[in-house]
N, CA, C and O atoms as a Tinker XYZ file with bonds, in Angstrom:
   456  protein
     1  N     67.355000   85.711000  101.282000    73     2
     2  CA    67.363000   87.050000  100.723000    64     1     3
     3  C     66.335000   87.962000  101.387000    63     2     4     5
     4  O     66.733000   89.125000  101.314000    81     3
     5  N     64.981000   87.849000  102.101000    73     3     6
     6  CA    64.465000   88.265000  102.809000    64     5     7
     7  C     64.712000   89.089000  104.092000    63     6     8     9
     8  O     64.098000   90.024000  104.605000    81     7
     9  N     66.317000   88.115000  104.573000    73     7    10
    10  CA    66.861000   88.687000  105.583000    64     9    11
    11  C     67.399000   90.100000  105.308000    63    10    12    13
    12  O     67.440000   91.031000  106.112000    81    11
    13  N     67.806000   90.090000  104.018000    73    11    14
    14  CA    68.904000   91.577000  103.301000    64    13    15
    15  C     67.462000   92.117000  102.941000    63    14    16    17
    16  O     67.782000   93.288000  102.737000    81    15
    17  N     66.189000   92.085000  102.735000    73    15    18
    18  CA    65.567000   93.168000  101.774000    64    17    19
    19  C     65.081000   92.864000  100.340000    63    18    20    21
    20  O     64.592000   93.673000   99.552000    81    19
    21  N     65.307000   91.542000  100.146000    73    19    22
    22  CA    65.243000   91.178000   99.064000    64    21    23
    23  C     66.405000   91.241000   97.973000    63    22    24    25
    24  O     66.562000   90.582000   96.945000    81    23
    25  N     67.240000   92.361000   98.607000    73    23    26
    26  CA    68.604000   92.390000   97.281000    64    25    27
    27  C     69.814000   91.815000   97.753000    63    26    28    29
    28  O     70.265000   91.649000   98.886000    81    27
    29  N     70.233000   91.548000   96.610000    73    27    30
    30  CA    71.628000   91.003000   96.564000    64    29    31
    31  C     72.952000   91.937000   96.556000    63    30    32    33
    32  O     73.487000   92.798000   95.857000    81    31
    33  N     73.179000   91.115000   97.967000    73    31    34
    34  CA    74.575000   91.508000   98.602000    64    33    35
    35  C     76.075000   90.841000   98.358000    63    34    36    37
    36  O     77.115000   91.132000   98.949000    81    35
    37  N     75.923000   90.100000   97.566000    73    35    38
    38  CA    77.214000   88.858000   97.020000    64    37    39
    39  C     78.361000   89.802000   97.079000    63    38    40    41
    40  O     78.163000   90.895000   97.610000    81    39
    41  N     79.590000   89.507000   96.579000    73    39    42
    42  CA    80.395000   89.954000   96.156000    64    41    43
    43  C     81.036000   89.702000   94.931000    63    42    44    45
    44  O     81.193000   88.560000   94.498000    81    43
    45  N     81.433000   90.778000   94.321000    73    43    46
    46  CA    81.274000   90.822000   92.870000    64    45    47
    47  C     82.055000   89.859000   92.254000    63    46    48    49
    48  O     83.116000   89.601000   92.822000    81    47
    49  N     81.725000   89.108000   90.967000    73    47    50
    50  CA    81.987000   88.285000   90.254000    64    49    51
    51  C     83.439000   88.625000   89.870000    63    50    52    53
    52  O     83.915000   89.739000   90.091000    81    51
    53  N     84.202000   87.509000   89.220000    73    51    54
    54  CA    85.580000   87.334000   88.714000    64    53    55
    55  C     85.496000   88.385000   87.112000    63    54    56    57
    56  O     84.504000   88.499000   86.391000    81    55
    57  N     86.334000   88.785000   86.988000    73    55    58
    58  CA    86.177000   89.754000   85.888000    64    57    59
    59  C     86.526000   88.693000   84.491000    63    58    60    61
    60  O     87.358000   87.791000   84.583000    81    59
    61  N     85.672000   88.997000   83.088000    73    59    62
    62  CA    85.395000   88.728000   82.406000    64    61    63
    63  C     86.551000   89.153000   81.741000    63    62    64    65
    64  O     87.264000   89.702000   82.581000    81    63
    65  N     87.047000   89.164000   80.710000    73    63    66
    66  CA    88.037000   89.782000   79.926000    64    65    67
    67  C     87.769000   89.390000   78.474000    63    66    68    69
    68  O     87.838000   88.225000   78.083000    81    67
    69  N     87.531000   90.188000   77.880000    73    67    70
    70  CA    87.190000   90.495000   76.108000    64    69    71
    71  C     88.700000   90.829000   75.489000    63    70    72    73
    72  O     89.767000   90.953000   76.089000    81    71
    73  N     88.436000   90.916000   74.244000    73    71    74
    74  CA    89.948000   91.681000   73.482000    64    73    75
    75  C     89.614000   91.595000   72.411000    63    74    76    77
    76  O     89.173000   90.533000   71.974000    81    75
    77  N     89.749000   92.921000   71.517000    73    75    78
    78  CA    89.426000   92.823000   70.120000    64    77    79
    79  C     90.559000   93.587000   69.950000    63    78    80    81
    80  O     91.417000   93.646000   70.831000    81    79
    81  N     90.661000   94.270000   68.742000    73    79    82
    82  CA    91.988000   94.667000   68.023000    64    81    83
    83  C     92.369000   95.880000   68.533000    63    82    84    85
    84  O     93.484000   96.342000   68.289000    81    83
    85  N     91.441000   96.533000   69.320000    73    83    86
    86  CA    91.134000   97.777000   69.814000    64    85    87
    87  C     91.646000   97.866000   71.074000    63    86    88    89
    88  O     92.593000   98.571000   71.421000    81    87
    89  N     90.771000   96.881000   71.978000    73    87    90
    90  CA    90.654000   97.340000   73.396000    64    89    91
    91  C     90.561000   96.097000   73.876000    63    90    92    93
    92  O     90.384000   95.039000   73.272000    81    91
    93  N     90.719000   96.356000   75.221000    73    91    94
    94  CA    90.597000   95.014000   76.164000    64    93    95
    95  C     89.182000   95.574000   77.079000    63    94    96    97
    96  O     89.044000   96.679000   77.603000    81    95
    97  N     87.935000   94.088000   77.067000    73    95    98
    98  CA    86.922000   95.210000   78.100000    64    97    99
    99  C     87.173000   94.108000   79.529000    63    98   100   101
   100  O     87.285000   92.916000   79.244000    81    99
   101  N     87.227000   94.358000   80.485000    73    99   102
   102  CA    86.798000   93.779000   81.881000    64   101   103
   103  C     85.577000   93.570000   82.433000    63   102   104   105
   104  O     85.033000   94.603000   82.824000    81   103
   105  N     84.996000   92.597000   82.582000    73   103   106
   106  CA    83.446000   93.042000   83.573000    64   105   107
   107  C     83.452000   92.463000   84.499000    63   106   108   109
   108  O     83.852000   91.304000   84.613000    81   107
   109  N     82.919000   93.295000   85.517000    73   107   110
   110  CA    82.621000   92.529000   87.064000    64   109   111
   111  C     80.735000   92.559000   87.161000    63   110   112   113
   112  O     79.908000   93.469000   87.220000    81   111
   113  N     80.657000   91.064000   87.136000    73   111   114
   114  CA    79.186000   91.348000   87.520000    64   113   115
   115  C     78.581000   91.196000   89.161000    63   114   116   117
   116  O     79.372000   90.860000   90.042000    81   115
   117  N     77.452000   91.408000   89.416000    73   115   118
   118  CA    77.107000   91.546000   90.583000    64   117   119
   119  C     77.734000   92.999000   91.366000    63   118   120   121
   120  O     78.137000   92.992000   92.529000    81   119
   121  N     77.727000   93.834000   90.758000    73   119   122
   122  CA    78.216000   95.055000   91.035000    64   121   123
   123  C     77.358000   96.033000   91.017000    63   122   124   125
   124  O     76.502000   95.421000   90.380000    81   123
   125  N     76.670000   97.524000   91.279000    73   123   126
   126  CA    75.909000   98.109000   91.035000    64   125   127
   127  C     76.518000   99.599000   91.197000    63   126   128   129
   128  O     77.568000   99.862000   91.782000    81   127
   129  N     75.522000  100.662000   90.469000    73   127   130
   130  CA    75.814000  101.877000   90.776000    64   129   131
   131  C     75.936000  102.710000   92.609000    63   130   132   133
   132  O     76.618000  103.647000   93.024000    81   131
   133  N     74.982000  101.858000   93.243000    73   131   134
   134  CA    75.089000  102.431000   94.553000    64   133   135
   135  C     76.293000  101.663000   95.592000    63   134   136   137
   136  O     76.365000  101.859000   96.806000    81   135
   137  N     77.151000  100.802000   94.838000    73   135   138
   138  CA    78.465000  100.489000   95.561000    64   137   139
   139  C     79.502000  101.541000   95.996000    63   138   140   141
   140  O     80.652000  101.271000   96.342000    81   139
   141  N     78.988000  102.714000   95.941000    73   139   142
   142  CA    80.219000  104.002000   96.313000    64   141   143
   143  C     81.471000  103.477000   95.664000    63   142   144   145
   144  O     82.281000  102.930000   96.411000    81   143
   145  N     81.796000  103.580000   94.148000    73   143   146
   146  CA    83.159000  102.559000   93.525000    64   145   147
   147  C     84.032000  103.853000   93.599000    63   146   148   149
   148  O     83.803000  105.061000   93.650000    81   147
   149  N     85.221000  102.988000   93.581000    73   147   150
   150  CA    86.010000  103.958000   93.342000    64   149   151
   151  C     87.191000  103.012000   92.361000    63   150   152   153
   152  O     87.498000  101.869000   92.703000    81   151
   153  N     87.710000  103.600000   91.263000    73   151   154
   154  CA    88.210000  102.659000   89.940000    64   153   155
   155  C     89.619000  103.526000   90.092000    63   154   156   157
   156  O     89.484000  104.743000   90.224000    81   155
   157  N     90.840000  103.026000   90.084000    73   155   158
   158  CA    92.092000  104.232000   89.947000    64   157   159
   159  C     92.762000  102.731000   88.752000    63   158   160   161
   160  O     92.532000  101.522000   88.743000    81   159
   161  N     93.665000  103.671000   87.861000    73   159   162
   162  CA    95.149000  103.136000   87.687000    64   161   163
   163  C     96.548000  103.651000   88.407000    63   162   164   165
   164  O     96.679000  104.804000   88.816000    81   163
   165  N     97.357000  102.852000   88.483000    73   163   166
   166  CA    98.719000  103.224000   89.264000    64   165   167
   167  C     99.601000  101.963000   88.769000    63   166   168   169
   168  O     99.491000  100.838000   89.259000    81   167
   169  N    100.747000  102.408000   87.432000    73   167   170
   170  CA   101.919000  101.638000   87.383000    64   169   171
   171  C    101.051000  100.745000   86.748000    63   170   172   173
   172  O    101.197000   99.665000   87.320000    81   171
   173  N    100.349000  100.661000   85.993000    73   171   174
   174  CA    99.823000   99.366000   85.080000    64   173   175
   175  C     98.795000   98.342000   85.708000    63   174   176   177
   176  O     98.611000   97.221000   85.236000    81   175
   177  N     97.997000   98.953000   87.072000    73   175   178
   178  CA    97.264000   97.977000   87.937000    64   177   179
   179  C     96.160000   98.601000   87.869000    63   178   180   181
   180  O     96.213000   99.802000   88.136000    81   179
   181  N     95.038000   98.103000   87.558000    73   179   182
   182  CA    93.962000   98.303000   87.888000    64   181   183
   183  C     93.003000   98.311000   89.420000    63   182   184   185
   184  O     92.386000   97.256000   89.567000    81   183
   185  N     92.812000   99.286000   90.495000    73   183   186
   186  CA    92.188000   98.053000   91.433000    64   185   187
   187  C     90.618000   99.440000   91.353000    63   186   188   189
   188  O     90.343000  100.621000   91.140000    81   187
   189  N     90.089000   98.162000   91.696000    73   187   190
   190  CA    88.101000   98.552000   92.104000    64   189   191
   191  C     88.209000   98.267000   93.049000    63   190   192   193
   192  O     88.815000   97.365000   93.628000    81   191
   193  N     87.293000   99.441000   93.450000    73   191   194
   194  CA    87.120000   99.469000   95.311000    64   193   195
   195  C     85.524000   99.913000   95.270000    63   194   196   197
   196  O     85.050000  100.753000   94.505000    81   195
   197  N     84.753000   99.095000   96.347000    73   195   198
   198  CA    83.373000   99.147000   96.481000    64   197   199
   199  C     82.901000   99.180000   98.142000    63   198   200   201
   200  O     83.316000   98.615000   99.154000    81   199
   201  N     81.657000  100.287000   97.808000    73   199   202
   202  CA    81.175000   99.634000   99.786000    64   201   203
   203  C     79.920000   99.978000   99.677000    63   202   204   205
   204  O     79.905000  100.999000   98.990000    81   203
   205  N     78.782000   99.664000   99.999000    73   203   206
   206  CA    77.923000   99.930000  100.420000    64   205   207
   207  C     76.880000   99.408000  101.856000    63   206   208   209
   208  O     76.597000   98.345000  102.408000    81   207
   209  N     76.581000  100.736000  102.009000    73   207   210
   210  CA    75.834000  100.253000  103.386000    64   209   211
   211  C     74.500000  100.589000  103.351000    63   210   212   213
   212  O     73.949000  101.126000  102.391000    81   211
   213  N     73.832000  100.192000  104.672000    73   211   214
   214  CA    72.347000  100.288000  104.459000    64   213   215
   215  C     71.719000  100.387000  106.135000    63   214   216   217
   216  O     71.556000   99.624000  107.087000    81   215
   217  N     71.512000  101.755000  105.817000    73   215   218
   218  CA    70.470000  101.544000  107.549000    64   217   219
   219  C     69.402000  101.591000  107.324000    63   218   220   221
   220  O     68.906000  102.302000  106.451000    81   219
   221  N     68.407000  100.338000  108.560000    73   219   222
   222  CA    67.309000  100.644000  108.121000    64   221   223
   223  C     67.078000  101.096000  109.622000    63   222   224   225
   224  O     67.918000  101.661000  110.323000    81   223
   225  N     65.445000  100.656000  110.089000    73   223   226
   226  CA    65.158000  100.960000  111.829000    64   225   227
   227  C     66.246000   99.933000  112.910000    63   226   228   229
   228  O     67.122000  100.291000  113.697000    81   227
   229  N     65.991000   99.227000  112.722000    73   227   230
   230  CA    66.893000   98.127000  113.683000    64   229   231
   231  C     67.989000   97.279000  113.229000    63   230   232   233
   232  O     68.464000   96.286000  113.780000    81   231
   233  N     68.336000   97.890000  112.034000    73   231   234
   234  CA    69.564000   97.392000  111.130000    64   233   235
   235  C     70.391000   98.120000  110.397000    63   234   236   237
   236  O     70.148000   99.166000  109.796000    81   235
   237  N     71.453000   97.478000  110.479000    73   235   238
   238  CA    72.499000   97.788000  109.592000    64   237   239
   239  C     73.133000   96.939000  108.548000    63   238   240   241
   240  O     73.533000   95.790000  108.737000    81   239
   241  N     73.176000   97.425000  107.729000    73   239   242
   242  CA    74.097000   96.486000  106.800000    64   241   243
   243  C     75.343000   97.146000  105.852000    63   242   244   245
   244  O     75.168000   98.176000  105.201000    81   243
   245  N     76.435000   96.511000  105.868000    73   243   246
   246  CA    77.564000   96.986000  105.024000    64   245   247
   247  C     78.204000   95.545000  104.384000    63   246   248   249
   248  O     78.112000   94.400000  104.828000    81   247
   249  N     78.754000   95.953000  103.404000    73   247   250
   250  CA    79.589000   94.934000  102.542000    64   249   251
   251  C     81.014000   96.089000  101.882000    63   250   252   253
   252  O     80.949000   97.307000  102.048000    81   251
   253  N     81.891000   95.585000  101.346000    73   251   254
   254  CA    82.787000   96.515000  100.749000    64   253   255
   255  C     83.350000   95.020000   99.853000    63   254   256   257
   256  O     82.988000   93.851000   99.984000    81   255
   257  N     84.343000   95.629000   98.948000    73   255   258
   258  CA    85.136000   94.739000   98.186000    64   257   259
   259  C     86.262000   95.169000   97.956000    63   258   260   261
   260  O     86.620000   96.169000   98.579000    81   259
   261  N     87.234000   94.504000   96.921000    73   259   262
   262  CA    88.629000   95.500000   96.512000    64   261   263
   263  C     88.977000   94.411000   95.531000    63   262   264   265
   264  O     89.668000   93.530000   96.042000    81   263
   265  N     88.689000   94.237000   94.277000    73   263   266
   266  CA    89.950000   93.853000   93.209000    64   265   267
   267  C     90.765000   94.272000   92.272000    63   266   268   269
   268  O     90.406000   95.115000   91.450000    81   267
   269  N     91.997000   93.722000   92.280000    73   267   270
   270  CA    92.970000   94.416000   91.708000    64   269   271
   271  C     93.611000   93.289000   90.686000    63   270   272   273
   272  O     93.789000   92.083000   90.856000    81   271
   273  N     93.889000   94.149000   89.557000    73   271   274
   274  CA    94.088000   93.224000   87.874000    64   273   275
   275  C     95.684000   94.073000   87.360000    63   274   276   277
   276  O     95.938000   95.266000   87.529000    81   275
   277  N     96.175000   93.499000   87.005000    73   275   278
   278  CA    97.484000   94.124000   86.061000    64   277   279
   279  C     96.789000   94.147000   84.561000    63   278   280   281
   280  O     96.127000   93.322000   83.932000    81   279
   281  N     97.164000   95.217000   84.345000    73   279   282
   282  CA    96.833000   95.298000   82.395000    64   281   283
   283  C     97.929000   94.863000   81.720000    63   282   284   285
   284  O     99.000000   94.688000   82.302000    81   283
   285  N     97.778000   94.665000   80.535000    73   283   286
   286  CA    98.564000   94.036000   79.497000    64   285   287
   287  C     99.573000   95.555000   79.439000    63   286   288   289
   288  O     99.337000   96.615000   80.021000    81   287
   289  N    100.924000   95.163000   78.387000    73   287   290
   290  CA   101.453000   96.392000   78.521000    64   289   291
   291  C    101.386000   97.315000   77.389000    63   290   292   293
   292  O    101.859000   98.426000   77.153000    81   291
   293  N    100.480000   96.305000   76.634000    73   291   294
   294  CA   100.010000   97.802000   75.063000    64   293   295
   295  C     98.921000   98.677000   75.336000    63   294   296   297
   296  O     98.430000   99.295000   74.391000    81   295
   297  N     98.372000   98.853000   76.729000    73   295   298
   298  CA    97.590000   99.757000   77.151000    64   297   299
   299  C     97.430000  100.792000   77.122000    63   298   300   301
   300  O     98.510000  101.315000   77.393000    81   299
   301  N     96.506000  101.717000   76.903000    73   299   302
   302  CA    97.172000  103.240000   76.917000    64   301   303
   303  C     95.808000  103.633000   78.267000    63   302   304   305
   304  O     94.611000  103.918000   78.316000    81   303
   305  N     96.976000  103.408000   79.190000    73   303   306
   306  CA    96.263000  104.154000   80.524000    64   305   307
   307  C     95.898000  105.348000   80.773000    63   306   308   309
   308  O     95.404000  105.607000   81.870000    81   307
   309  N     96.056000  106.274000   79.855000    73   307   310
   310  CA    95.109000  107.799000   79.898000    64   309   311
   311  C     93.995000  107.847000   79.627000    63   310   312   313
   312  O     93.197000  108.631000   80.140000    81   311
   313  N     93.649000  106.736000   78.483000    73   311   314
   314  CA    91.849000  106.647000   77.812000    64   313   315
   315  C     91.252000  105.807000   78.968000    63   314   316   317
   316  O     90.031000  105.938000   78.888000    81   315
   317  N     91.514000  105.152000   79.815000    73   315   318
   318  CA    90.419000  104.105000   79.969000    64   317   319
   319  C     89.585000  104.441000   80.674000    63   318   320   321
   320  O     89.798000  105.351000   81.476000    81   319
   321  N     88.352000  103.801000   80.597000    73   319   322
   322  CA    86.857000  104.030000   81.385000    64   321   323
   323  C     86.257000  103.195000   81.596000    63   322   324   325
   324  O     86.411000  101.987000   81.412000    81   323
   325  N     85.167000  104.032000   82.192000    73   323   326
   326  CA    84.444000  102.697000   82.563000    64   325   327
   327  C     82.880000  102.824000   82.837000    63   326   328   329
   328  O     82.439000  103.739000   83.533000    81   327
   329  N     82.211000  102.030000   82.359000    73   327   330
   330  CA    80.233000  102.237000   82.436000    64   329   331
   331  C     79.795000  101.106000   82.839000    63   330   332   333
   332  O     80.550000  100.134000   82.862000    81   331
   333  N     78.407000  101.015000   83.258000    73   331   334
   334  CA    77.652000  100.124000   83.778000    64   333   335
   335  C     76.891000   99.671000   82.311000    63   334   336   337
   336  O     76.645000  100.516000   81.450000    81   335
   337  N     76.651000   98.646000   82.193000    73   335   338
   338  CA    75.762000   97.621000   81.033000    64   337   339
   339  C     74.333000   98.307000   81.441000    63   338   340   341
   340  O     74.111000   99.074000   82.378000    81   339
   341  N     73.441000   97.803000   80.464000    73   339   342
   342  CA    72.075000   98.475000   80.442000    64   341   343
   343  C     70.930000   98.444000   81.807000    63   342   344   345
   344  O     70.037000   99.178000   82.231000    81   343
   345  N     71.505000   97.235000   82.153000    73   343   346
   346  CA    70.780000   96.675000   83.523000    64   345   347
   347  C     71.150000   97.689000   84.730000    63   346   348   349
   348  O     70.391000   98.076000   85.619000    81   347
   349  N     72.469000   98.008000   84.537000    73   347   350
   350  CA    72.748000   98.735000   85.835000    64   349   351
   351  C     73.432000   97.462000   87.043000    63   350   352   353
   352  O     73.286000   97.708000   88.240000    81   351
   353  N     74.067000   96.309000   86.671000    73   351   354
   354  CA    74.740000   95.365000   87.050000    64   353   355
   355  C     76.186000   95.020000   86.825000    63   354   356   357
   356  O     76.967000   94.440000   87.580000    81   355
   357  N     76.342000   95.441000   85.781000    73   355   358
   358  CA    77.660000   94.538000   85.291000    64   357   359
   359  C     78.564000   95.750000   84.988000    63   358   360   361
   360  O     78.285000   96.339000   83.944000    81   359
   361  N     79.418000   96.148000   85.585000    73   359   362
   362  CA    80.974000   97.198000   85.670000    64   361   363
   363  C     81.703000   96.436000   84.806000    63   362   364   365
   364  O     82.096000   95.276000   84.930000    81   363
   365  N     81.937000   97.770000   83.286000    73   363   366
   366  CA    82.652000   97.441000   82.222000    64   365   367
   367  C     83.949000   98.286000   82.603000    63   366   368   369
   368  O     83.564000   99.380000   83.016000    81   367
   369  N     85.066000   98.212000   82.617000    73   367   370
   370  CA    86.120000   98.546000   82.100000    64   369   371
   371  C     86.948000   98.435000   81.160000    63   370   372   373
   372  O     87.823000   97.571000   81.229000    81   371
   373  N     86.892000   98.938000   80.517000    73   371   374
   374  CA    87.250000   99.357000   78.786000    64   373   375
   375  C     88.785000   99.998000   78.828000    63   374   376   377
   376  O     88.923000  101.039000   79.471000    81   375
   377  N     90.030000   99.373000   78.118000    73   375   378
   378  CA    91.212000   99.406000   78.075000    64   377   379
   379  C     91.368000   99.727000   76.916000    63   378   380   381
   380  O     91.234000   98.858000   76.056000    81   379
   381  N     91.659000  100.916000   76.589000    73   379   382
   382  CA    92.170000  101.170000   74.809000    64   381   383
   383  C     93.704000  100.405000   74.756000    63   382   384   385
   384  O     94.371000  100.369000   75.789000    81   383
   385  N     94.107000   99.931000   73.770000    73   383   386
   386  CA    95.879000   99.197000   73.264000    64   385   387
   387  C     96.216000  100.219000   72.514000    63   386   388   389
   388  O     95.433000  100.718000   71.705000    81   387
   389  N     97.683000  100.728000   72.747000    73   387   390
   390  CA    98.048000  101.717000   72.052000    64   389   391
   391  C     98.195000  101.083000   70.801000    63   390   392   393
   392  O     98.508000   99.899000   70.681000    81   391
   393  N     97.961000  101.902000   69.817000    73   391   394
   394  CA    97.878000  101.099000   68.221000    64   393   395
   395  C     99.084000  101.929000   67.925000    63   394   396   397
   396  O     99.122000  103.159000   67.949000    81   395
   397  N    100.019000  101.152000   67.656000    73   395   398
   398  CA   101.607000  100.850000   67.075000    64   397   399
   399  C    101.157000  101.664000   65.966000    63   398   400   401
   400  O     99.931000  101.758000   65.900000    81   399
   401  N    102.017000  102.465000   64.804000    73   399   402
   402  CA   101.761000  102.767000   63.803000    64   401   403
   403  C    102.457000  101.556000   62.751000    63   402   404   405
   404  O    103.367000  100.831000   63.153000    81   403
   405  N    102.024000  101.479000   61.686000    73   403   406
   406  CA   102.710000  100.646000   60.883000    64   405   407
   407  C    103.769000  101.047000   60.168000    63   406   408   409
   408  O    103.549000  101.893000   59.301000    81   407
   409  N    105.273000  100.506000   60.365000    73   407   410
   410  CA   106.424000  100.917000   59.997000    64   409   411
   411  C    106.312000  101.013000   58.529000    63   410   412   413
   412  O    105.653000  100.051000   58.133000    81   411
   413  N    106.721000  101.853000   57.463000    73   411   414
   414  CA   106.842000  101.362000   56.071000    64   413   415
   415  C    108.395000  100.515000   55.706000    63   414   416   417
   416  O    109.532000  100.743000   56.118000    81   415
   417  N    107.875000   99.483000   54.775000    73   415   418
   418  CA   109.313000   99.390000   54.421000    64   417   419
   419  C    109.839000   99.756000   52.769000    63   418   420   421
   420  O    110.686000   99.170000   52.095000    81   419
   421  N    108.966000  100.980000   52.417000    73   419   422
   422  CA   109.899000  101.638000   51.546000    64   421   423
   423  C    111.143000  102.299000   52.240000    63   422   424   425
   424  O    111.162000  102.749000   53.386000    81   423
   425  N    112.312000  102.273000   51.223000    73   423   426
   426  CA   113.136000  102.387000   51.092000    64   425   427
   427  C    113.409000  103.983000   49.991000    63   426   428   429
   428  O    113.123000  104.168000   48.808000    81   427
   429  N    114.092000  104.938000   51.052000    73   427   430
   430  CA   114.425000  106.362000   50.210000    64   429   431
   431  C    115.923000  106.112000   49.159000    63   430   432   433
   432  O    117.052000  105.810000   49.546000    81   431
   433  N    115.535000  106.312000   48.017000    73   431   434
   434  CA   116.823000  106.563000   46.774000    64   433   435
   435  C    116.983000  107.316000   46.577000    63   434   436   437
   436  O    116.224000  108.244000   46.296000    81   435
   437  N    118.544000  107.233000   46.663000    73   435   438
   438  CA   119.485000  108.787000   46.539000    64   437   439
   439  C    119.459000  108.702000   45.152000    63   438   440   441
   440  O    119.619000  107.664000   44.510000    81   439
   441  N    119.135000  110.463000   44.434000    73   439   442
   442  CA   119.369000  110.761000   43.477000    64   441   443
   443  C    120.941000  111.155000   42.688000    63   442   444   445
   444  O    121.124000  112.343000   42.420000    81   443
   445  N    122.137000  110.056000   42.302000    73   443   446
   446  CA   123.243000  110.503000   41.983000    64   445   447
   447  C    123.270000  111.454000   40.496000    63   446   448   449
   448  O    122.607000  111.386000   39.462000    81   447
   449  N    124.178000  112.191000   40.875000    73   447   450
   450  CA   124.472000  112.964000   40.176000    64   449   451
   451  C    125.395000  112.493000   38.380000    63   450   452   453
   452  O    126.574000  112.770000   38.601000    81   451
   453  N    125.344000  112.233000   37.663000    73   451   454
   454  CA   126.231000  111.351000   36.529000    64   453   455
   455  C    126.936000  112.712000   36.317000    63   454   456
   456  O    127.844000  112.816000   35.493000    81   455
């Protein structure tokens, strides 16, 4: 690690996947704010795209990445986002599920006339 500067250059971890009744969250760790990310949806796919480089006097350094995830299909791909955890490491992506309304099964009675 001396050779890089002391920081870590890995490439980012396998994404985590949460799910509560709400949302689905994703995390990629080993990720940071100065990765130049770029996060899109298209057709139900998620992909993260990362690069960062580094000049110093007699060096260069670059790394980039690219993963790409399919979402579930109760997603509602207009809300989703995405933040860094407190550390400034770990890339959350947060999937809202469209919440179905609950059908009733009352039943409307016609008022006959006698």
């Amino acid at each position: 690690s001396d050779f890089f500067g002391g920081e870590t250059w890995g490439v980012p971890g396998n994404e985590k996947v949460e799910e509560d009744e709400k949302q689905y969250t994703f995390s990629f760790n080993n990720v940071s704010g100065n990765d130049n990310l770029n996060i899109e949806v298209e057709d139900g796919v998620v992909s993260v795209k990362g690069k960062m480089e580094k000049k110093e006097k007699n060096s260069y350094f670059s790394r980039s990445f690219h993963r790409s995830f399919t979402l579930p299909a109760n997603v509602d791909n207009k809300n989703i986002h995405a933040n860094f955890d407190e550390k400034g490491s770990v890339l959350k992506i947060v999937a809202p599920k469209i919440m179905e309304k609950k059908k009733s099964n009352a039943k409307q009675i016609k008022i006959s006339k006698i």
